[in-house]
C-alpha positions as a printed Julia matrix, in Angstrom:
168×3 Matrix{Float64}:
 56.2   -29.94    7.09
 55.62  -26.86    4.7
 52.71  -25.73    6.36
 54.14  -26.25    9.78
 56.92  -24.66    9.22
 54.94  -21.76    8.02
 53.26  -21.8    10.9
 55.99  -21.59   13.23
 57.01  -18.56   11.09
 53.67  -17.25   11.54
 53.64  -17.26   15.55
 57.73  -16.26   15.06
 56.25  -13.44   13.76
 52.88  -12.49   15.85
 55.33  -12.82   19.11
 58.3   -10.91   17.7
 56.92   -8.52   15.19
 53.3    -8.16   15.39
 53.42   -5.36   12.81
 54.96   -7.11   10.26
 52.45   -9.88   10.65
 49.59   -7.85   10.3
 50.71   -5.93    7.75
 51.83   -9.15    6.01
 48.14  -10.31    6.14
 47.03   -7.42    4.63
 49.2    -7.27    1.7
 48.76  -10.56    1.08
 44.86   -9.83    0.62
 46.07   -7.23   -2.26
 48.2    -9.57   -4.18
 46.5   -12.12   -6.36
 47.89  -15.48   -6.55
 50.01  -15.03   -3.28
 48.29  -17.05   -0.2
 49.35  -16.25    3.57
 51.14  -19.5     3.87
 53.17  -18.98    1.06
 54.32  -15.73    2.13
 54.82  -16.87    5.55
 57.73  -19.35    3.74
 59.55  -16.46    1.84
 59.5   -14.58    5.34
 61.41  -17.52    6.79
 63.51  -18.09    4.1
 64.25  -14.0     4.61
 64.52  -13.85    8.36
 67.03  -16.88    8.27
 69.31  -14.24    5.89
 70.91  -11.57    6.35
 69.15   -8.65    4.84
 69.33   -8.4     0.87
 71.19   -4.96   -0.54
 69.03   -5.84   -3.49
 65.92   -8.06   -4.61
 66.23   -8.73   -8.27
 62.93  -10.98   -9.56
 62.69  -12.91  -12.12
 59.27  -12.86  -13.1
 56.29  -10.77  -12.08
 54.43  -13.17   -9.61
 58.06  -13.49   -7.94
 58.09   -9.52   -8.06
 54.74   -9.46   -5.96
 56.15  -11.89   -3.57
 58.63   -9.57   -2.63
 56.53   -6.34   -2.73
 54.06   -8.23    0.0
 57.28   -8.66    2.01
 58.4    -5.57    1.29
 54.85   -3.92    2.22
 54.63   -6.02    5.7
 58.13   -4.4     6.23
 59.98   -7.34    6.13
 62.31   -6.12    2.85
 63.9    -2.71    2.83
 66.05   -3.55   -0.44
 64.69   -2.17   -3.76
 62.48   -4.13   -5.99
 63.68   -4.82   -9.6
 61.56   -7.53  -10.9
 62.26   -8.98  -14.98
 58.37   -9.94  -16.82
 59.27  -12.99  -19.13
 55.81  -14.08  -20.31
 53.68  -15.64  -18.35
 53.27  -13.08  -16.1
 52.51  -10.33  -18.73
 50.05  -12.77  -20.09
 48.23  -16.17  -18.74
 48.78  -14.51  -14.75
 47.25  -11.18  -15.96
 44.03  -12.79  -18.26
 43.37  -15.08  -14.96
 43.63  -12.26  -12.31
 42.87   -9.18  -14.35
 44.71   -6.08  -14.91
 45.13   -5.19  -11.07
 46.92   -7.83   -9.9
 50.73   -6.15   -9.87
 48.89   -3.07   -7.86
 50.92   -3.54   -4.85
 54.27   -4.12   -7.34
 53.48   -1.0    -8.5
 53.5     0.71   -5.55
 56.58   -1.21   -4.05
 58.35   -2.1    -6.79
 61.51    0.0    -7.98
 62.3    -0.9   -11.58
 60.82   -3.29  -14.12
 62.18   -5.22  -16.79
 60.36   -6.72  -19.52
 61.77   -8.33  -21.97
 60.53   -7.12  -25.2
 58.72   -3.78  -26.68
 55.23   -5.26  -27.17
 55.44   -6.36  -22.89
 57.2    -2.8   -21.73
 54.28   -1.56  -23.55
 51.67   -3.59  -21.73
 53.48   -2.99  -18.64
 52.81    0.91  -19.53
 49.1     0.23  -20.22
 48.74   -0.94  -17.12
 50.87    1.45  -15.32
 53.58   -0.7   -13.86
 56.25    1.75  -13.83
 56.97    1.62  -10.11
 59.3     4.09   -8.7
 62.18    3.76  -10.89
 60.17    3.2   -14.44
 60.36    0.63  -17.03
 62.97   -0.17  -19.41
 63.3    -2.85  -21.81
 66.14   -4.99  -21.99
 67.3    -7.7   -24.71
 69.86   -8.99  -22.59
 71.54   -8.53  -19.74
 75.19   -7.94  -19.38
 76.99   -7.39  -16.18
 80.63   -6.09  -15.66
 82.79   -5.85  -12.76
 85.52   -4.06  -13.01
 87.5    -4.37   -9.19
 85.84   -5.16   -5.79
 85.13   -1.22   -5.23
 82.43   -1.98   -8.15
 80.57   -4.45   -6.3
 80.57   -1.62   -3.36
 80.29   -4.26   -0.2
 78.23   -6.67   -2.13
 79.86   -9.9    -0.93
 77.81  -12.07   -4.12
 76.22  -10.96   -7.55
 73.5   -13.61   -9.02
 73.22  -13.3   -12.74
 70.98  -15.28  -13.84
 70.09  -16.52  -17.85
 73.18  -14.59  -18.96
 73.18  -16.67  -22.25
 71.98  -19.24  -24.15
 73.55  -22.15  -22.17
 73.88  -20.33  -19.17
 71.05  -20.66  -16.95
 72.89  -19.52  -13.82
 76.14  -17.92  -13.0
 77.59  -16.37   -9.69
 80.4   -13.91   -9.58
């Protein structure tokens, strides 16, 4: 079903964008670790959505997802995508050094999660458009409805220890 699904996506895609499918196959042949037919399912997931204000990542092979979708035209929203671990270390040893290229070049801010990974991310020159900051935690405050400025929902995820997941 995954795969046909995809492909339904895929020829979605060809008939009603044939840009965005071209372009899709193209990023997808500069992002390491991300196949076509994955891809295709995150476009369906995103063309069954309305369009995000914001894509917040969790994770740098999640970040790269986007930035193919974002490169085929299919995402307008900014790019912030969080590096936890793996993906500063096991993901970059197996694909090499080049493999967040394209989440350079489309992503907006990254987040790692300690000193020693911000300065990896540096080394490798993953600052995207909007740089790199590290960040211990993350705390998030709403103060009123004009704060969330039209945002109908804000996903914060791993707020705590015990929290894994919390919408406001």
């Amino acid at each position: 079903p995954y795969a046909m699904r995809a492909g339904w996506t895929a020829l979605r895609l060809l008939v009603s964008r044939p840009s965005s499918f071209f372009r899709l196959r193209r990023a997808v042949k500069r992002a390491p670790g991300i196949s076509l037919l994955a891809s295709l399912h995150a476009a369906r997931c995103l063309l069954a959505n309305p369009a995000p204000d914001l894509v917040y990542a969790h994770f740098g092979t999640n970040g790269l997802m986007a930035a193919v979708l974002k490169a085929a035209g299919l995402v307008e929203a900014p790019i912030v995508t969080v590096f936890h671990g793996f993906d500063m270390t096991s993901f970059v040893k197996a694909e090499g050094r080049d493999c967040y290229r394209l989440l350079i070049e489309q992503g907006d801010l990254m987040l790692p999660v300690s000193a020693e990974f911000k300065r990896r991310l540096m080394a490798m020159g993953l600052c995207g458009t909007g740089g790199v900051l590290w960040i211990s935690f993350v705390v998030v405050l709403v103060v009123g409805q004009s704060a969330l400025n039209g945002l109908e929902r804000l996903e914060v995820p791993r707020i705590a220890n015990g929290i894994r997941y919390s919408t406001v």
